[in-house]
Backbone bond lengths (Angstrom), bond angles and torsions (degrees), N, CA, C in turn:
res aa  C-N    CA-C-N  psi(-1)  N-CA   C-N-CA  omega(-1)  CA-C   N-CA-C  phi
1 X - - - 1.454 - - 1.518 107.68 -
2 X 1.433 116.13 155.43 1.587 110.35 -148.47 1.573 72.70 -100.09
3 X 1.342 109.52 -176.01 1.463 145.30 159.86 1.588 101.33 -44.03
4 X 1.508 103.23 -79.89 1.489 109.60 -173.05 1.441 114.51 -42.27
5 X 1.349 120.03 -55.22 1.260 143.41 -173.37 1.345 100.10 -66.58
6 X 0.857 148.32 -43.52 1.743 122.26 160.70 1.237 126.78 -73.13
7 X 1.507 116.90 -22.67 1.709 132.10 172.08 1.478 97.46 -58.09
8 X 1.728 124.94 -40.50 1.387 122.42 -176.58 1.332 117.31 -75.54
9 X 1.484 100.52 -35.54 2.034 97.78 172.71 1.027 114.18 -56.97
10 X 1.719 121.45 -38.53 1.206 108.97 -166.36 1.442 126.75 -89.20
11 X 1.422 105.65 -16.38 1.290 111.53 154.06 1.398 117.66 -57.66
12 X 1.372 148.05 -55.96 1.641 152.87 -72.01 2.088 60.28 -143.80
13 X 1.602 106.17 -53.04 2.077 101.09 -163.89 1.627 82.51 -56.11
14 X 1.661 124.53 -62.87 1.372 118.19 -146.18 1.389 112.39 -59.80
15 X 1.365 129.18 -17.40 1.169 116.13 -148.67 1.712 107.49 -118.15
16 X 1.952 96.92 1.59 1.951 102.93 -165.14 1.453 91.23 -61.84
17 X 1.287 132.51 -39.69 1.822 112.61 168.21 1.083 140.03 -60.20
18 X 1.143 115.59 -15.65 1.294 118.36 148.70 1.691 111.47 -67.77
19 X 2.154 99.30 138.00 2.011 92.57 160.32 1.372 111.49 -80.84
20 X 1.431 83.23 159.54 2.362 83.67 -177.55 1.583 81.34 -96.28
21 X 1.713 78.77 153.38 1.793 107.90 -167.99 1.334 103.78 -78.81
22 X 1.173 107.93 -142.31 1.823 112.04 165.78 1.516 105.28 -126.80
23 X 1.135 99.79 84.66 2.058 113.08 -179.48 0.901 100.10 -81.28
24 X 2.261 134.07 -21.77 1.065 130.05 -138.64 1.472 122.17 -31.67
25 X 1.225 113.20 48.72 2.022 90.71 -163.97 1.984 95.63 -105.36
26 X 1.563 84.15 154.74 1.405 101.92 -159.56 1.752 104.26 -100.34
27 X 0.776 136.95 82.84 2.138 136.64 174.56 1.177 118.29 -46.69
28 X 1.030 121.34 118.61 1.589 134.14 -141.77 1.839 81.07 -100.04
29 X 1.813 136.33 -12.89 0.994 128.27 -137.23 1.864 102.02 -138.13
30 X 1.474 109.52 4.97 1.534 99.91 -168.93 1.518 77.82 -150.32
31 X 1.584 143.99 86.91 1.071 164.22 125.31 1.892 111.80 -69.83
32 X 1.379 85.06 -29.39 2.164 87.03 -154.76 1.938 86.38 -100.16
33 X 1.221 116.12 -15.99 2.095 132.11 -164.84 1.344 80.04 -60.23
34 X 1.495 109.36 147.76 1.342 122.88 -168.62 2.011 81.24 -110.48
35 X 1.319 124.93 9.05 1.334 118.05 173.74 1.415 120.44 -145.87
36 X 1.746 98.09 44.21 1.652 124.16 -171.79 1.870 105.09 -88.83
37 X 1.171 103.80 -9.04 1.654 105.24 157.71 1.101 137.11 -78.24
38 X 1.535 103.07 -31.85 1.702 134.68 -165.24 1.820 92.39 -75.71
39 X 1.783 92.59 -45.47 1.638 90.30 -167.72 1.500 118.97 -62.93
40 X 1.611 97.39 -45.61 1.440 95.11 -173.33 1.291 122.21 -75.45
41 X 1.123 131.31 9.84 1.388 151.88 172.33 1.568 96.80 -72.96
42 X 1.647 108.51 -84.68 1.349 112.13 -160.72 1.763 98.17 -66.16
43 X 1.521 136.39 -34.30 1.619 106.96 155.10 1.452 115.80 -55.93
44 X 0.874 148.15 -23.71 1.532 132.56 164.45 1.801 112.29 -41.39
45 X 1.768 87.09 -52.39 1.575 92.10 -168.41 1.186 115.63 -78.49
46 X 1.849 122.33 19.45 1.346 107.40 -175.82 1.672 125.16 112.65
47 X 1.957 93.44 -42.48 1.414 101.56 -152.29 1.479 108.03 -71.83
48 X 1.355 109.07 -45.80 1.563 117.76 -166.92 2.109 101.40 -92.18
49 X 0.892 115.11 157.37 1.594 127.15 -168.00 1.568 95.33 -122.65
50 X 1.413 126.56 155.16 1.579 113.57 151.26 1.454 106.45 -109.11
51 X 1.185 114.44 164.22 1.724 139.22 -165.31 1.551 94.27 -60.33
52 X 1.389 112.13 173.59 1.424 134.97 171.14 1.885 103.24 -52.74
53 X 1.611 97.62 -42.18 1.646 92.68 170.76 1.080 135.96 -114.22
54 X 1.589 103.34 52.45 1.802 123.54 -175.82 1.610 94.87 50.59
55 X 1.207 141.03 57.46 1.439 139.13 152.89 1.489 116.29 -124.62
56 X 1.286 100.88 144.33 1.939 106.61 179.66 1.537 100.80 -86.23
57 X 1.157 125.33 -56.80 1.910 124.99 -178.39 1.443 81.35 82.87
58 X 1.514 113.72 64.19 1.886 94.98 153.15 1.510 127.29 -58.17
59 X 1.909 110.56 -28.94 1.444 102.41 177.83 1.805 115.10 -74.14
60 X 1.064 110.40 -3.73 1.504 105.36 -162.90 1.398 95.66 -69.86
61 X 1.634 122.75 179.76 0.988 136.81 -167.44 1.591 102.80 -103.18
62 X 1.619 129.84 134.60 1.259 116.84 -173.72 1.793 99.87 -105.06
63 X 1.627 99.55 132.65 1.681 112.40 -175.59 1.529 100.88 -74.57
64 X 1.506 101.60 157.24 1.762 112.48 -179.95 1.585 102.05 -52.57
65 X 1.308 127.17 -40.46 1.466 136.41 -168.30 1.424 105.93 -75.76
66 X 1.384 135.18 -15.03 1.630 136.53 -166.13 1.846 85.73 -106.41
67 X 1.179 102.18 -53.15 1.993 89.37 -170.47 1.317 97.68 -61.14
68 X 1.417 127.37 -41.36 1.589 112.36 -150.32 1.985 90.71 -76.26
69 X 1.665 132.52 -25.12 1.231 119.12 152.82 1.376 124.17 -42.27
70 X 1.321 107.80 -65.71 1.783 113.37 173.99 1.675 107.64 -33.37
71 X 1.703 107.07 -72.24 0.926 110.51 -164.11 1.882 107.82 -45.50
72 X 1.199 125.94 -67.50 1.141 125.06 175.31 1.425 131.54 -9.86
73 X 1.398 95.98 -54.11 1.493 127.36 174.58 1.489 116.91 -45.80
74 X 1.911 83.64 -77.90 1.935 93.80 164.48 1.633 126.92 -42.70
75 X 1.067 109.00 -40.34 1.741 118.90 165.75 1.234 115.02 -71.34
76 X 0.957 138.71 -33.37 1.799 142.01 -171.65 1.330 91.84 55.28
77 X 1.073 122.05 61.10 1.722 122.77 153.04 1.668 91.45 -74.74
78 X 1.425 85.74 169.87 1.703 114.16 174.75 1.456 96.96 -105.59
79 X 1.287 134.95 123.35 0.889 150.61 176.21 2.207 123.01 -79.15
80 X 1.222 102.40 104.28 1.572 116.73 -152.32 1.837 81.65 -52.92
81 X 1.040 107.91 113.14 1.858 100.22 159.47 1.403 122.37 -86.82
82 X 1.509 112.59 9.26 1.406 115.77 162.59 1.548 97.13 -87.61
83 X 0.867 144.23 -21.92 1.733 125.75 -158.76 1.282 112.14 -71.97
84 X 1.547 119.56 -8.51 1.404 98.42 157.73 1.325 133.94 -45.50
85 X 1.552 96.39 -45.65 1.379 92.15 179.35 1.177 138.83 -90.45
86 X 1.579 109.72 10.64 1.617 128.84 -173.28 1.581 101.06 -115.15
87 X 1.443 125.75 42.25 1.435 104.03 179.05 1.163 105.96 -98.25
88 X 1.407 114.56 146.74 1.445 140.39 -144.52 1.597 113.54 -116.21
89 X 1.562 100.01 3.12 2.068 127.41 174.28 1.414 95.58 -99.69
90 X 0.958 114.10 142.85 1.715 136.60 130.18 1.066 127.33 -25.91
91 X 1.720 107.12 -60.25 1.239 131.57 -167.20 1.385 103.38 -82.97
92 X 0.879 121.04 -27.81 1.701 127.02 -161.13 1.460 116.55 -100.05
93 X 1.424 121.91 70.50 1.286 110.61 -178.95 1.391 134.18 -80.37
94 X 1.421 116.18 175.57 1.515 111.12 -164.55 1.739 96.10 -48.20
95 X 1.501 131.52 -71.37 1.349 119.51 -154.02 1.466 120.54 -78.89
96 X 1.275 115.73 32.87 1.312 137.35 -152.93 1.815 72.58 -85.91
97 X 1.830 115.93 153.03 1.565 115.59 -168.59 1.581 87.18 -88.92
98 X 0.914 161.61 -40.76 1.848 172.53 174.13 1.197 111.24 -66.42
99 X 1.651 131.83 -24.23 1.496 105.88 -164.55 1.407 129.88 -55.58
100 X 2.190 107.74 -33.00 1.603 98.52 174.98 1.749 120.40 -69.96
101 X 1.165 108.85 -10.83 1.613 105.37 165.98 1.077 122.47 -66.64
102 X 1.759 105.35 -50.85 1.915 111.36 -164.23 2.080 83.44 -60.46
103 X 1.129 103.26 -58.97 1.921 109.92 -177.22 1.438 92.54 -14.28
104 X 1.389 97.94 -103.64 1.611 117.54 -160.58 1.149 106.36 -36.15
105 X 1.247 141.83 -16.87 1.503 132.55 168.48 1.302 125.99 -78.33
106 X 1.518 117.40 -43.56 1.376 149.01 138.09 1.454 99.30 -1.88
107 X 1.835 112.15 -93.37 1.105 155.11 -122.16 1.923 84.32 -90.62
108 X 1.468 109.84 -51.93 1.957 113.52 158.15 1.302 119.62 -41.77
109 X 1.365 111.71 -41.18 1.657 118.93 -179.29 1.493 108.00 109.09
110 X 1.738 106.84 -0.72 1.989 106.59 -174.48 1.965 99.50 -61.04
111 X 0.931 102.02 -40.90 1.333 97.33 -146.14 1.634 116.81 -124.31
112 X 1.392 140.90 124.76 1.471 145.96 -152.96 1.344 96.48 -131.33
113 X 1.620 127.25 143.31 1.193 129.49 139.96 1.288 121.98 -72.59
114 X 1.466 119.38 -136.44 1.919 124.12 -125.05 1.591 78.93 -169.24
115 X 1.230 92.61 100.25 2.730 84.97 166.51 1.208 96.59 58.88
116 X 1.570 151.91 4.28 1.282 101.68 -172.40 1.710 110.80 114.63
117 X 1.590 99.56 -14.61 1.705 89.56 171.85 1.615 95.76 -151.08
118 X 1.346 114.49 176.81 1.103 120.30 -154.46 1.769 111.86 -135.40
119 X 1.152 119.83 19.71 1.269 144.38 173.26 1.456 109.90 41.10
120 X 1.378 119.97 40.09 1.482 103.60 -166.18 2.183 130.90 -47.12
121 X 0.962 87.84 -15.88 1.614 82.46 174.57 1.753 110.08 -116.20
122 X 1.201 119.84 34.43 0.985 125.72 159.59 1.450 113.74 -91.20
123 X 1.623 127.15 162.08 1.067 139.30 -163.16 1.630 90.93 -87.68
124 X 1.939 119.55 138.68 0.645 128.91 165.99 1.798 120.67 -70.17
125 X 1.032 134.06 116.42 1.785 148.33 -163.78 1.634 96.60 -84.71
126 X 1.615 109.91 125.82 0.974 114.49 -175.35 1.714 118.37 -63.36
127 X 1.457 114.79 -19.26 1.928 109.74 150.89 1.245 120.63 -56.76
128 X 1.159 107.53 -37.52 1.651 117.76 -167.87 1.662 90.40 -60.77
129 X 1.254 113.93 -85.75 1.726 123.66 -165.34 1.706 96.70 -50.61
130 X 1.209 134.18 -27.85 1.405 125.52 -177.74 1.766 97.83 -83.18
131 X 1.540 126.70 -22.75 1.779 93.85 179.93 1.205 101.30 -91.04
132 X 1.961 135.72 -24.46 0.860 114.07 -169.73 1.760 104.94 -89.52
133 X 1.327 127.10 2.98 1.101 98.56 139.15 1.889 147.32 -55.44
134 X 1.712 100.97 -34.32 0.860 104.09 -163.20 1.331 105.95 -87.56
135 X 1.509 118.19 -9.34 1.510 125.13 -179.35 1.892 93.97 -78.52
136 X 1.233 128.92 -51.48 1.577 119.45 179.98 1.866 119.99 -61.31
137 X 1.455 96.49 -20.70 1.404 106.28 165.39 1.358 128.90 -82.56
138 X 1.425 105.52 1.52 2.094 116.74 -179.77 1.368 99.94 68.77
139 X 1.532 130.22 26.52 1.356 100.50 177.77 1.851 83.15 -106.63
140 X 0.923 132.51 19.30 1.636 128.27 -172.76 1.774 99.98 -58.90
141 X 1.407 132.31 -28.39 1.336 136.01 -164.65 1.485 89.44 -84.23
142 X 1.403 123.00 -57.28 1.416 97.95 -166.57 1.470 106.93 -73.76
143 X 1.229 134.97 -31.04 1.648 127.06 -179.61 1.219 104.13 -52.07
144 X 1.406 135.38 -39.40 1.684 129.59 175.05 1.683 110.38 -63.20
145 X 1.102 110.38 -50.44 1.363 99.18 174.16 1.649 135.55 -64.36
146 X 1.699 92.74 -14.74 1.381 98.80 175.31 1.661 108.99 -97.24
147 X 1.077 140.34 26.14 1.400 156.45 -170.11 1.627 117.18 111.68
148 X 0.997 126.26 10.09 1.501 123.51 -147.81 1.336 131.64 34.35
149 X 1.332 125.51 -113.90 1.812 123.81 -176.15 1.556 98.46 -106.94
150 X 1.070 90.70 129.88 1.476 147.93 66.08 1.996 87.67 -145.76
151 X 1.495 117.92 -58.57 1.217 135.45 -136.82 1.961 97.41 -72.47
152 X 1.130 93.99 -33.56 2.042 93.88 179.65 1.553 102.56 -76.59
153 X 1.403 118.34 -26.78 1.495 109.15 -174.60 1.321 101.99 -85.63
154 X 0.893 120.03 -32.56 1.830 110.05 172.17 1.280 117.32 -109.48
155 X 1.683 121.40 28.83 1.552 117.80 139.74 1.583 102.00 -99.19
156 X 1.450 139.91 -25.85 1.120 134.42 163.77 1.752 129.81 -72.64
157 X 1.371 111.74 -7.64 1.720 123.41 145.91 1.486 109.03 -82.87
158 X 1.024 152.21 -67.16 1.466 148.35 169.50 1.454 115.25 -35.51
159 X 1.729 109.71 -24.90 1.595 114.02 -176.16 1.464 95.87 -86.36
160 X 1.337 117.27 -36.98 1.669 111.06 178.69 1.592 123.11 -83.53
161 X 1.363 105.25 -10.55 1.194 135.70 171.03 1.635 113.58 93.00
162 X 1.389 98.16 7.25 1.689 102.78 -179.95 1.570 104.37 -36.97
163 X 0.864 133.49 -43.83 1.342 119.65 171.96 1.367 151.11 -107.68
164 X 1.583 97.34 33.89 1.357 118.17 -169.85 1.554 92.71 -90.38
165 X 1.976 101.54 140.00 1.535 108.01 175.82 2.126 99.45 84.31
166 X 1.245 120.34 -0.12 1.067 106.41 -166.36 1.665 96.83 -95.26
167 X 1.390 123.15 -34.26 1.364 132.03 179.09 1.404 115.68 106.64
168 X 1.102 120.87 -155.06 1.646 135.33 177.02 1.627 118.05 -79.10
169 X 0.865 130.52 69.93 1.433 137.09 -162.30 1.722 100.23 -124.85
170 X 1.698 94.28 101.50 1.855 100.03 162.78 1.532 136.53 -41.95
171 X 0.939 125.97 146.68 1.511 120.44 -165.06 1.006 108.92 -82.31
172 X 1.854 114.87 -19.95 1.995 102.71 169.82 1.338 99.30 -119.41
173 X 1.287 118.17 50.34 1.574 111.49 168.15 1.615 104.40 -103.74
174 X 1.629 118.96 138.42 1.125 126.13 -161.36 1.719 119.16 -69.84
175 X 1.256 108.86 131.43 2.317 100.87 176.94 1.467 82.23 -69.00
176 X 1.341 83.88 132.17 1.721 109.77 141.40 1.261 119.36 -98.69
């Protein structure tokens, strides 16, 4: 089972209490996606949006500012609508379209920038989305004790097996 494909089970278990909304939207672009079930599921639930031209772009590259939306989503955090004005990046200004997401994640403890900024339209790095998974999963204490980032957060996904079945995937190669 891939990476994605267990990130979706475990959403798809967390979220059967929740009702699905009316996401109904149809992707004119992931018919042939060997994970065009997975998608339309989590748009049911809200999580995924389609583009300005009813398209998902599964190959595109997903920016630090689009996962930390997803991510939000998948968590059903409440999203701080003050954090516009408390962002704590450089890069990230108040009318930035993401800042109360990247915030509230921040402000949870999932998620850290780089110096002082937080690169929002940069491509999210497959370490990156694997510690702050493992930081929303409570295993963030043992990845510090096992070296912290990069190397404790991904001996503590391999220990839970988050990434068993996922394959050879570089630690700064970008999620699509």
């Amino acid at each position: 089972m891939t990476l994605i494909n267990k990130i979706i089970m475990a959403v798809i278990c967390f979220t059967l209490i929740i009702p699905l909304g009316t996401h109904a939207a149809v992707y004119s672009d992931i018919d042939e996606n060997p994970n065009a079930a997975q998608i339309k599921i989590l748009t049911d639930f809200g999580i995924f949006e389609p583009d300005a031209d009813g398209k998902f772009n599964p190959d595109s590259v997903l920016t630090r500012a689009e996962f930390c939306q997803v991510l939000v989503k998948l968590l059903g955090l409440t999203v701080d609508q003050k954090a516009k004005m408390d962002s704590v990046f450089g890069d990230l200004p108040p009318g930035h379209w993401d800042t109360n997401n990247v915030m509230t994640l921040y402000n949870s403890g999932f998620i850290a920038g780089i110096n002082g900024n937080f690169m929002p339209d940069d491509p999210i790095l497959f370490i990156d989305a694997v510690t702050t998974f493992m930081k929303t999963a409570g295993y963030g204490f043992l990845a510090e004790a096992n070296g912290g980032y990069p190397a404790g957060y991904k001996m503590a996904a391999n220990n839970a097996r988050l990434l068993s079945g996922v394959g050879s995937i570089s630690d700064n190669e970008p999620v699509t």
